[in-house]
C-alpha positions in Angstrom: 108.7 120.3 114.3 109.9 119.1 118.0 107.2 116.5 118.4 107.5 114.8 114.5 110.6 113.3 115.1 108.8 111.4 118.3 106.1 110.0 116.6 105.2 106.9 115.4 105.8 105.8 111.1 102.1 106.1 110.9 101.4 109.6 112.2 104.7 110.7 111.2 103.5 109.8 107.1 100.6 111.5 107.6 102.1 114.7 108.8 104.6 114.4 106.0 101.8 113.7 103.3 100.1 117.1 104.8 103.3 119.2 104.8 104.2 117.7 101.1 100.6 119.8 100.3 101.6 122.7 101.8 104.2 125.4 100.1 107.6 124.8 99.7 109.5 126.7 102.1 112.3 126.4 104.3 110.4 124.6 107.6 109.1 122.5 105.3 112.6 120.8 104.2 113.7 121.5 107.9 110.9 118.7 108.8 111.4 116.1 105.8 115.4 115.9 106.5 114.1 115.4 109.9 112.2 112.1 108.4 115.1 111.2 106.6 116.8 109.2 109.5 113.4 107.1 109.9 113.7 103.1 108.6 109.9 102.6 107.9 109.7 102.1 104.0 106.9 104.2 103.5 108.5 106.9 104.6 111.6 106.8 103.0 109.9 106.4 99.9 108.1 109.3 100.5 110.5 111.5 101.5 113.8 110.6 99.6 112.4 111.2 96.4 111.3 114.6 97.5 115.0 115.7 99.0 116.5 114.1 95.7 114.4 116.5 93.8 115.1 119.9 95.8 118.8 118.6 95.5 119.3 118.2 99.2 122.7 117.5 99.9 121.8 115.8 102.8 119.9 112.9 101.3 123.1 111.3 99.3 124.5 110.1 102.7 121.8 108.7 103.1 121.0 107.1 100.7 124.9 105.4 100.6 123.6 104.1 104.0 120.9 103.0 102.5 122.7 100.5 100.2 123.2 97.9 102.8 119.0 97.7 103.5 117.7 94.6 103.0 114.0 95.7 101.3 114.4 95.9 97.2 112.3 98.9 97.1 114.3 101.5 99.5 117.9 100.0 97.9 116.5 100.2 94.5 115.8 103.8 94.9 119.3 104.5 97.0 121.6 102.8 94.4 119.7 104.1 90.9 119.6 107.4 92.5 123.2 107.0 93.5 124.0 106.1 89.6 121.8 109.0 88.3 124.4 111.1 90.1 127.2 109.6 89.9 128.2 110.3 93.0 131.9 108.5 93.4 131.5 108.9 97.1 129.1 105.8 97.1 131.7 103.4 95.5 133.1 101.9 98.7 130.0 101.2 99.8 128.8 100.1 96.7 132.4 97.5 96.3 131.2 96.2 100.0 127.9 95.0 99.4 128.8 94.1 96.0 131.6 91.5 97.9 129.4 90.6 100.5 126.6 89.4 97.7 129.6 87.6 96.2 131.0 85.5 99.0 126.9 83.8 99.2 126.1 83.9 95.7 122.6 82.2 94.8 119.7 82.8 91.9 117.7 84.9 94.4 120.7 87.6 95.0 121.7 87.1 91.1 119.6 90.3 90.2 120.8 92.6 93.0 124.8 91.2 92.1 123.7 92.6 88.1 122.3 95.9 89.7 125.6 96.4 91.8 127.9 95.6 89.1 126.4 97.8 86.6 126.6 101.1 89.5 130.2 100.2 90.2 130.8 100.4 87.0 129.4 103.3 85.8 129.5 105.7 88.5 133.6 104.8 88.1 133.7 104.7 84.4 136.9 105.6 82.5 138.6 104.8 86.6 140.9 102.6 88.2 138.7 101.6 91.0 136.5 99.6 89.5 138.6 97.1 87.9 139.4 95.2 90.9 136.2 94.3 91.9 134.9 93.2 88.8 137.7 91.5 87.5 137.2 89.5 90.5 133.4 89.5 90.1 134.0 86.9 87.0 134.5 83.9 89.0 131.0 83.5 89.4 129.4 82.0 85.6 125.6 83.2 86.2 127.4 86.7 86.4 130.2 86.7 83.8 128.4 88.3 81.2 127.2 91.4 83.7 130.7 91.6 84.4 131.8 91.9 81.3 129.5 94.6 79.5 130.5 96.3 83.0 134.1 96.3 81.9 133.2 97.8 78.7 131.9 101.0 80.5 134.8 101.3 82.6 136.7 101.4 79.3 140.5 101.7 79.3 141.1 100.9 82.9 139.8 97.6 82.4 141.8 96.8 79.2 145.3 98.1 81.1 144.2 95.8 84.2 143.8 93.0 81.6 147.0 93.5 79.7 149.1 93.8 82.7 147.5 89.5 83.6 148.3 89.1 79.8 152.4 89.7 81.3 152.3 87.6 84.3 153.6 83.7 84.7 149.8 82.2 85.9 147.7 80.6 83.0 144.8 81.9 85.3 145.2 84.9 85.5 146.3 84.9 81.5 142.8 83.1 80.9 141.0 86.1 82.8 142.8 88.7 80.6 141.9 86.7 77.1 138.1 86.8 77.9 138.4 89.9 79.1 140.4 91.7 75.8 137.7 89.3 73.6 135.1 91.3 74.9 136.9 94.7 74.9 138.3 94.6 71.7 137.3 97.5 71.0 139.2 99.4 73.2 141.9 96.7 73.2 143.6 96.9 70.2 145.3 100.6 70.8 146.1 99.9 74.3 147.9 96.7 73.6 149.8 97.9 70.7 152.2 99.7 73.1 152.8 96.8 75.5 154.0 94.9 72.2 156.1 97.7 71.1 157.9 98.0 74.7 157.9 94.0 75.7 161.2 92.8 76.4 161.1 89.6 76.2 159.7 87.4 73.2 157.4 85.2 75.0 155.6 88.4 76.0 155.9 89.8 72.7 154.5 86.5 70.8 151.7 86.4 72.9 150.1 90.0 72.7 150.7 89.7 68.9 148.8 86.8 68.9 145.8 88.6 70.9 146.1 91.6 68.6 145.6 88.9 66.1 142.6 87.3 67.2 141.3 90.9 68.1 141.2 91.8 64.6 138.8 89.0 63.9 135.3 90.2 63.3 133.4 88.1 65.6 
C-alpha cells in the first residue's frame, strides 16, 4: 500500500489489474483511490470506472478535475459520468471549459463544444444556471442547433430568459429571443401568456401577441 503510490504507471497498472482479481474489500478501495490522483490514461481508465461503480464519493471530484484534460478518452468518461449523475457540483467547471472551447471555436473542438452543451444542460435542467451560457453559446452557427435542443431540456428557464430579451430595446437581443421561443414553442406559449397579460405598454404587448401568434403555427 506505501510503496504503490511510488511507482511507476506501468508497475502501478499491473498491481492494480492484480488487486482488481482479488476480493473486494476495504484495502482494496484503500489502494485504487490511492491511484486515483495518477494522470497516466490507462490508469484512470482503469480505475475510475471501478470507484464509479462501488459509488466512491471520492471519484466525482475527480472526475470534475478531470474535465479540463486534454485526451478524449479520460474527459469522455469524466463528463458522461458526470451527466449519468447529475451531479450539479460539476456545472462550473463544466460552464468554464465550455467558455474556454468557445472563445477558439474550430471543426476539430466542434464535437467536444456539442458534448458540453448537452451536460450543461441536462445536469441543470428545469434551472436558472444554464441559460446564460447557452444563450450566449448561439453566436457560434456550426453550434446553434446543439444549443437549441439544449434549451429545450433546460425547459422553462430558458423560455423566461428568452421572454425577458423579447422586453428589452436591442433588435439583437429581440432576434435571440425569437429563435429561441421558435424552437421552444412548446413550452412557450403558457409562459408568455402572462407577460402579455401584465405588459404595460403596447409596444410590448403587440409584440408578444404577435410571437404567441406565430407560435401557434404548426411548423
Amino acid at each position: 500500500m506505501a510503496r504503490t503510490p511510488k511507482m511507476n504507471d506501468l508497475r502501478a497498472l499491473r498491481v492494480a489489474r492484480q488487486v482488481l482479481r482479488m476480493a473486494a474489500d476495504d484495502r482494496q478501495i484503500q489502494l485504487l483511490e490511492s491511484l486515483l490522483g495518477r494522470t497516466d490514461e490507462a490508469i484512470l481508465l482503469l480505475v475510475l470506472p471501478e470507484m464509479v461503480g462501488r459509488g466512491r464519493p471520492t471519484v466525482l471530484p475527480r472526475l470534475i478535475e478531470l474535465v479540463d484534460d486534454q485526451r478524449p478518452g479520460v474527459r469522455n468518461f469524466a463528463i458522461d459520468t458526470l451527466v449519468a449523475k447529475k451531479h450539479t457540483a460539476a456545472l462550473p467547471a463544466l460552464i468554464r471549459r465550455l467558455g474556454v472551447e468557445r472563445l477558439r471555436p474550430t471543426p476539430d473542438n466542434l464535437t467536444l463544444r456539442t458534448k458540453l452543451i448537452n451536460a450543461v444542460a441536462h445536469i441543470g435542467a428545469d434551472t436558472d444556471a444554464p441559460v446564460a451560457p447557452l444563450m450566449e453559446g448561439l453566436e457560434l452557427a456550426d453550434q446553434r442547433d446543439a444549443v437549441l435542443d439544449a434549451l429545450v431540456v433546460v425547459g422553462a428557464p430558458a423560455v423566461r430568459a428568452a421572454a425577458y430579451l423579447l422586453q428589452t430595446a436591442e433588435r439583437a437581443r429581440i432576434e435571440t429571443a425569437l429563435i429561441v421561443l421558435s424552437h421552444l414553442r412548446i413550452q412557450a406559449a403558457p409562459e408568455l401568456v402572462p407577460i402579455l397579460v401584465g405588459a404595460r405598454d403596447e409596444t410590448t404587448r403587440a409584440l408578444i401577441a404577435d410571437v404567441l401568434a406565430h407560435l401557434a403555427v404548426p411548423e
